[in-house]
C-alpha positions, 0 to 999 in steps of 0.5 A, a space after each residue: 163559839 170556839 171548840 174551847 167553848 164548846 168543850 166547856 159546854 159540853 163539860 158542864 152539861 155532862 156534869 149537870 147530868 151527872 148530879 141529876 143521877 146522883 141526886 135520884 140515887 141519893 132520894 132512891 136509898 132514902 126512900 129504899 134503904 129499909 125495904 131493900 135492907 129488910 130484904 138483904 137479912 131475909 135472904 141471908 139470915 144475917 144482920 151483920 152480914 146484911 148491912 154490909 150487903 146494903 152499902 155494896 148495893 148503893 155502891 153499885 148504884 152509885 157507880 152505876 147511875 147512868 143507868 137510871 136513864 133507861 130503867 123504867 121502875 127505879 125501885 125495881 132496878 135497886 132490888 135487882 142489885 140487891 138481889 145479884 148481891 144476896 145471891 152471890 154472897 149465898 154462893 159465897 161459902 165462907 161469907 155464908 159459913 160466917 154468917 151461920 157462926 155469928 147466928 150460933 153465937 147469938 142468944 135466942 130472942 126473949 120470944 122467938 116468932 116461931 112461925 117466921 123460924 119455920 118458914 125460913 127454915 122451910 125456905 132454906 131447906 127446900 126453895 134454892 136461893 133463886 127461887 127464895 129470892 123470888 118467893 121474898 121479892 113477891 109475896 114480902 115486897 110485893 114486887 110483880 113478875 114483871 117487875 121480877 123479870 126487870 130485876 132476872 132479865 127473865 120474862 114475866 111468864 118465866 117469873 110466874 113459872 119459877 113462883 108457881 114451882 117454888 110455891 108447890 115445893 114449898 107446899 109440898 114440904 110443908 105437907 111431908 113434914 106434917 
């Protein structure tokens, strides 16, 4: 074979592997984009602001998908991206700022779930955005700590000491309100 040939070959190969990745991104948001977008409004609070978050994590994904060959749980991987995007539009003032003038302008639903008000009013008050994201990550996605430690780059242990504090302040702020 001539060096020409060879670097045909290797061309093809390499976009071979790379339509691989694509397409397990492509099945990845099919199977995802619900679950992370529902996640994405959980810890923003906003729809608007959600879905624009949703299209930057499978951007990210995307431009990132030669990293699928070393993740061993693909949906993990996802909300670890969703998850940096969340936390980074919070720190994000005038996005946040935003998202809370467009919830000031909304009308109350006809009936409000006034337990999910609560508890997300609770979570914001007391839980810091970190911890917010884990206490969603797990107990509304069922994500495990280790699963948790994937998507932090924390262990596990590390993961189940940061719920554990993030449960008992959230306990403990239920208990003082009542």
């Amino acid at each position: 074979m001539t060096a020409g040939a060879d670097d045909t070959v290797r061309l093809w190969a390499a976009q071979r592997r790379d339509d691989v990745f694509a397409a397990q991104v492509d099945e990845l948001f099919r199977r995802c984009e619900r679950r992370i977008g529902k996640y994405l409004v959980q810890m923003v609070g906003d729809r608007g602001l959600a879905e624009d978050l949703l299209q930057d994590v499978f951007h990210d994904a995307f431009r990132t998908r030669e990293q699928l060959r070393h993740v061993r749980n693909a949906d993990a991987w996802l909300f670890g991206i969703a998850r940096n995007r969340a936390l980074n539009a919070l720190r994000k003032g005038r996005r946040l700022q935003a998202a809370l003038t467009r919830l000031a302008r909304r009308s109350e639903p006809s009936e409000p779930d006034h337990e999910l008000v609560a508890l997300r009013d609770l979570l914001e008050r007391h839980v810091a955005p970190e911890d917010r994201s884990l206490l969603i990550l797990r107990y509304l996605h069922g994500f495990d700590a280790l699963e948790l430690g994937e998507m932090t780059g924390r262990s596990a242990e590390a993961v189940r000491q940061r719920l554990a504090r993030a449960r008992a302040k959230l306990i403990a702020a239920t208990t003082e309100e009542d």
